[in-house]
C-alpha positions in Angstrom: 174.5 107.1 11.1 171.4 109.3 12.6 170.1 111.1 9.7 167.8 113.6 9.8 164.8 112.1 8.2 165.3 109.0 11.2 165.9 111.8 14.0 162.7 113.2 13.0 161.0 109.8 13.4 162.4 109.5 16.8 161.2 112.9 18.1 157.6 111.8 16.7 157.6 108.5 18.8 158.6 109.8 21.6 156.1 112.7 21.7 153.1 110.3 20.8 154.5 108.1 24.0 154.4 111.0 26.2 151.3 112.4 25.2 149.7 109.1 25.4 148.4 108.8 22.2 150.9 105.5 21.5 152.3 102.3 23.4 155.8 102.1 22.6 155.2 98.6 21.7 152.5 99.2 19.1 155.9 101.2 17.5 156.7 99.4 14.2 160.0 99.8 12.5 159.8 99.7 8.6 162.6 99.3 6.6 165.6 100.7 7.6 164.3 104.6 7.7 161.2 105.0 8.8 158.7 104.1 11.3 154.6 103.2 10.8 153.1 104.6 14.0 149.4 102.5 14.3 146.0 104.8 15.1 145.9 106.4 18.7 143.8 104.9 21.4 144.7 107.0 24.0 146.8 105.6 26.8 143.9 103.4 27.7 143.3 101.5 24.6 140.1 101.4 22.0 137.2 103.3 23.5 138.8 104.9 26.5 138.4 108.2 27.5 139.7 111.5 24.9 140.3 109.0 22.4 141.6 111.0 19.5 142.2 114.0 22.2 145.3 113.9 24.5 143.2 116.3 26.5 140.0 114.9 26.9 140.9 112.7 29.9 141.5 116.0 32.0 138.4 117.5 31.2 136.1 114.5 32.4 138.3 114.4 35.3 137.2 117.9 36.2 133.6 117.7 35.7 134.2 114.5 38.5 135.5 116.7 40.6 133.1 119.5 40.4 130.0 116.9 41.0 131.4 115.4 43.6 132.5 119.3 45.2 128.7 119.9 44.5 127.5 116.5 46.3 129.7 117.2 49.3 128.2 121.2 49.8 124.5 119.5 49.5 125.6 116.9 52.4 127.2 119.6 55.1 123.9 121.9 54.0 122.0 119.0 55.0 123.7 118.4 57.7 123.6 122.1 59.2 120.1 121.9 58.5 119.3 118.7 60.4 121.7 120.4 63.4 119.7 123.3 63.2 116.3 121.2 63.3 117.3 119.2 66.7 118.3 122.2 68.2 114.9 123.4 67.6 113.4 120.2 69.2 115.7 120.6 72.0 114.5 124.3 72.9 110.7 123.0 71.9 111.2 120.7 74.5 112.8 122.6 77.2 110.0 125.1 76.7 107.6 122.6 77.1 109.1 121.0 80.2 109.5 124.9 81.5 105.7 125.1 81.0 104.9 121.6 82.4 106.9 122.8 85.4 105.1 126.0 85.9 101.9 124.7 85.3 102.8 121.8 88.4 103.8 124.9 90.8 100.8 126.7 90.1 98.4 124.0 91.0 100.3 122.1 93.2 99.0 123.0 96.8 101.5 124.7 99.3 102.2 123.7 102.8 100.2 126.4 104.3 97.5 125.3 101.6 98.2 121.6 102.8 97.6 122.8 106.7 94.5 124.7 106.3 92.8 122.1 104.4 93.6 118.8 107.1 92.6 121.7 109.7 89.2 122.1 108.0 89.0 118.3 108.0 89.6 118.2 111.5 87.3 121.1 111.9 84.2 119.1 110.1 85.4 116.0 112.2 85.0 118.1 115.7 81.5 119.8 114.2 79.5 116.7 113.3 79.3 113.9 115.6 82.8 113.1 116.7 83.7 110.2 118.8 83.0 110.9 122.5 86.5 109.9 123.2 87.7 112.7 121.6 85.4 115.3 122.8 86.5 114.1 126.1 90.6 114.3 125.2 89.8 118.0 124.7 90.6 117.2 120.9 87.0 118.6 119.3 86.9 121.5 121.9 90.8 122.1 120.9 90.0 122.2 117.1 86.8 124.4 117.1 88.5 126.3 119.7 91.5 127.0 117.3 88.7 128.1 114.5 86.5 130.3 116.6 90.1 132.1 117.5 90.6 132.9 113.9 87.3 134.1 113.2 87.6 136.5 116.4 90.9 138.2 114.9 89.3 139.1 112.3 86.3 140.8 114.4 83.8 138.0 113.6 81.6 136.6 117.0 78.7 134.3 117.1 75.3 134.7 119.1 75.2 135.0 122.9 75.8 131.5 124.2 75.5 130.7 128.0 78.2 128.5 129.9 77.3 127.0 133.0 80.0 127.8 136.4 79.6 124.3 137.4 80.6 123.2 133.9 83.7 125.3 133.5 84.6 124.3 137.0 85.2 120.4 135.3 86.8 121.5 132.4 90.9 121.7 132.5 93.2 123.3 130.3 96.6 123.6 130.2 99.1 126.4 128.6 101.5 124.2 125.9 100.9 121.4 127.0 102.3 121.4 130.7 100.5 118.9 132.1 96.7 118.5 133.2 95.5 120.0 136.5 92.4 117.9 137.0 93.6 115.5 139.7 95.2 118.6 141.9 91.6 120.3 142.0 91.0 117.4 144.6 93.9 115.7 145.1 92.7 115.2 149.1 89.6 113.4 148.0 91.2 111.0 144.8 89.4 108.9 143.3 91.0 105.8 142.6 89.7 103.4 139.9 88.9 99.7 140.6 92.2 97.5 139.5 94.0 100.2 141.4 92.2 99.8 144.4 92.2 95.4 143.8 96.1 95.0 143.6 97.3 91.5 144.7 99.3 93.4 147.4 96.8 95.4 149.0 98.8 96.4 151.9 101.3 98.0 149.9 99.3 99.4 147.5 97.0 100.9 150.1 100.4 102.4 151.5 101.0 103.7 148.0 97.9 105.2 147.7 98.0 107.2 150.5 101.7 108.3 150.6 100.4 109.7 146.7 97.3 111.3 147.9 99.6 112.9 150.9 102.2 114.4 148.2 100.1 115.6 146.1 98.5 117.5 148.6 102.0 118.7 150.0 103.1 119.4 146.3 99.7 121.5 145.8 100.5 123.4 148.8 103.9 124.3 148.5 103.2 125.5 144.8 100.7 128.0 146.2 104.0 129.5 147.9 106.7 128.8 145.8 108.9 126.3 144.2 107.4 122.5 144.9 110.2 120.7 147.1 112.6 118.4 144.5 112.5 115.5 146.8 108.9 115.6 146.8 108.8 115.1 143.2 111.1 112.4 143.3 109.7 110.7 145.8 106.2 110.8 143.8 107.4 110.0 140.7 108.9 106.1 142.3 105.5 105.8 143.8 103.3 106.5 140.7 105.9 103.9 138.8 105.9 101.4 141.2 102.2 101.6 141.1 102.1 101.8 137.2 104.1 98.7 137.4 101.9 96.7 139.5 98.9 97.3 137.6 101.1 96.1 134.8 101.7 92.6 136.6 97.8 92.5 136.9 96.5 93.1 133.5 95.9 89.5 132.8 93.1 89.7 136.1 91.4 92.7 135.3 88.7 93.4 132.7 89.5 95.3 129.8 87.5 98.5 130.8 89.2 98.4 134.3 92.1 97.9 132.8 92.1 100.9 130.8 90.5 103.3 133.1 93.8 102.6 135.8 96.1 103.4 133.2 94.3 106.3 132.2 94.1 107.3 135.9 98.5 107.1 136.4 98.5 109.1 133.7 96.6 111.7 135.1 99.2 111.3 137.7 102.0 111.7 135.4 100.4 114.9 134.2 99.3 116.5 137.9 103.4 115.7 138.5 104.4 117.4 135.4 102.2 120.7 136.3 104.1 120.5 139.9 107.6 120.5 138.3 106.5 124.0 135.7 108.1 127.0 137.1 104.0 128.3 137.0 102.7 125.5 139.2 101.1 128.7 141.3 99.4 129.4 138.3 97.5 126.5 138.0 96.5 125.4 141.4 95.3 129.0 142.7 92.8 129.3 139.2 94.6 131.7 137.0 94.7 128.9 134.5 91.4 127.9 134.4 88.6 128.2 132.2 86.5 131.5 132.8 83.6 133.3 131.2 79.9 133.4 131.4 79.4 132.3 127.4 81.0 130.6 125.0 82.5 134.5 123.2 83.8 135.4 126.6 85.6 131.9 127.3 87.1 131.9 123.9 88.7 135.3 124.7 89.2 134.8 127.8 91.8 131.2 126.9 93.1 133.6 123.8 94.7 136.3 126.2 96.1 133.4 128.9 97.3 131.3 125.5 95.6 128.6 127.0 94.1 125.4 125.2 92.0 122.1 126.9 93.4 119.1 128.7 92.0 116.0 128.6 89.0 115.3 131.1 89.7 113.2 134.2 87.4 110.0 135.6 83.7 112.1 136.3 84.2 115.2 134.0 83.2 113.5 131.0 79.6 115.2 131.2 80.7 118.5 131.5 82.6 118.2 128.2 80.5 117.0 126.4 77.8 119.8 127.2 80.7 122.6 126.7 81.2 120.6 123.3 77.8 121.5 122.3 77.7 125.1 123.4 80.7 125.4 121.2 79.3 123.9 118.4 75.8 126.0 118.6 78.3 129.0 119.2 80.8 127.6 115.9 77.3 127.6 113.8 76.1 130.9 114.5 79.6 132.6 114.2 80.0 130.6 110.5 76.9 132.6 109.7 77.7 136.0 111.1 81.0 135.4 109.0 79.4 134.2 105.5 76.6 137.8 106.2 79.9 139.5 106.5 81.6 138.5 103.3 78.1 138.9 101.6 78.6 142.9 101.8 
């Protein structure tokens, strides 16, 4: 029968069991109405935590779990600081790569820098002692020539320097590049070079020759008029290749020097063909593309009005440019100095 007093006992055991303050199997029975419950360890045993407090267990629990809330809001504050920190480095270093940039563009020559320094070059190159090959290309005359131009649109002219007639008279030019006149002046009277005039074949070549010297004569004359005849042309353009080819067949028979100065000579041929074919053939052969002017100032703006620049020298005019080359360059001197009095005031 449950009595009261063992009901009671009971309710006790099961509360300490609950509560964790007993084991049910520490639970001793003692005699046949009560129960001896043993010391409470908590539900971990001797020494665990809240032993002697049901509560205790909870508490330490809670102080875990703030620390470890604490540790985790010190992390992601770290971590927004090191995000904000390379986000820094990054706009440091775009700034500095901005600036790197801009400091390349501003001292990083332009095109038109790039051009008038190599014309400069050129300039200093044409002006002290070039190689007579180039003087007599019309290169040197071409690049003070292009200087002396600049210097006169901006009202700056040198000294008074003569030009002889019969020097001017030997000196071609050409307007873009057209072609060179120099072999039309005289092309009755040609003078043909030694391996052109020693061919294996001379028949032939003496038959070429001629029939040349005869159309370029015709050509000359029918520019004077009008339109050069088409035929013509063609006609003159098979004999100057066949003849270009047979001095080819006999370069292993001819001197270097002879060699070279044929070669040069067809292509003064290609170039009096290539005037003869320009719609302003007339232009050339009855001396409005020519060079004029009794100094150096008045032959300068005479070639800047016709746009007109030097050709190359044929076989014999080699003398008169180099003495043009150095009435240029006594003219280029004494304009350099008018210009630096100029930017002295």
């Amino acid at each position: 029968m449950l009595t009261k007093r063992r009901f009671l006992g009971i309710l006790v055991l099961t509360s300490a069991v609950l509560f964790g303050t007993v084991r049910p199997a520490a639970a001793q029975f003692v005699g046949t109405n009560a129960y001896v419950i043993p010391p409470a360890y908590g539900p971990f045993g001797p020494g665990s935590y809240g032993q002697g407090d049901p509560y205790g267990g909870y508490g330490n629990s809670a102080a875990d779990t703030i620390n470890a809330m604490g540790q985790y809001l010190l992390q992601t504050a770290q971590s927004t600081l090191i995000q904000q920190q390379a986000a820094g480095a990054q706009i440091d270093n775009r700034r500095a790569a901005f600036d790197e940039r801009q400091y390349e563009i501003d001292n990083t020559p332009t095109l038109n820098d790039i051009r008038e320094q190599a014309q400069q070059a050129e300039l200093r190159r044409s002006m002290n002692d070039p190689p007579v090959t180039e003087i007599w290309a019309g290169k040197s005359l071409n690049d003070m020539l292009t200087n002396l131009q600049q210097l006169e649109a901006r009202g700056v002219t040198g000294p008074s320097v003569p030009v002889s007639p019969g020097v001017l008279k030997q000196i071609n030019v050409t307007v873009k590049d057209v072609g060179n006149v120099g072999l039309l002046k005289d092309a009755a009277n040609l003078k043909w070079p030694f391996a052109l005039r020693a061919l294996s074949d001379k028949e032939d070549a003496q038959h070429l020759r001629d029939e040349i010297g005869t159309l370029l004569v015709t050509g000359k004359k029918q520019a004077l008029t009008g339109v050069v005849d088409a035929d013509l042309l063609i006609q003159l353009q098979k004999d100057v290749d066949l003849i270009r080819h047979e001095l080819k067949e006999s370069v292993l028979d001819r001197s270097f020097s002879d060699y070279t100065a044929s070669k040069s000579f067809v292509h003064d041929l290609d170039a009096a063909i290539k005037i003869l074919k320009d719609p302003n053939a007339d232009r050339y052969v009855d001396g409005s593309y020519t060079a004029q002017g009794h100094s150096v100032g008045e032959l300068v703006a005479y070639m800047s009005q016709k746009g007109l620049r030097f050709a190359h020298s044929i076989a014999g005019e080699e003398g008169a440019y180099s003495s043009l080359h150095q009435s240029m360059l006594k003219y280029s001197i004494g304009t350099a100095s008018t210009g630096a009095e100029l930017s002295g005031q």
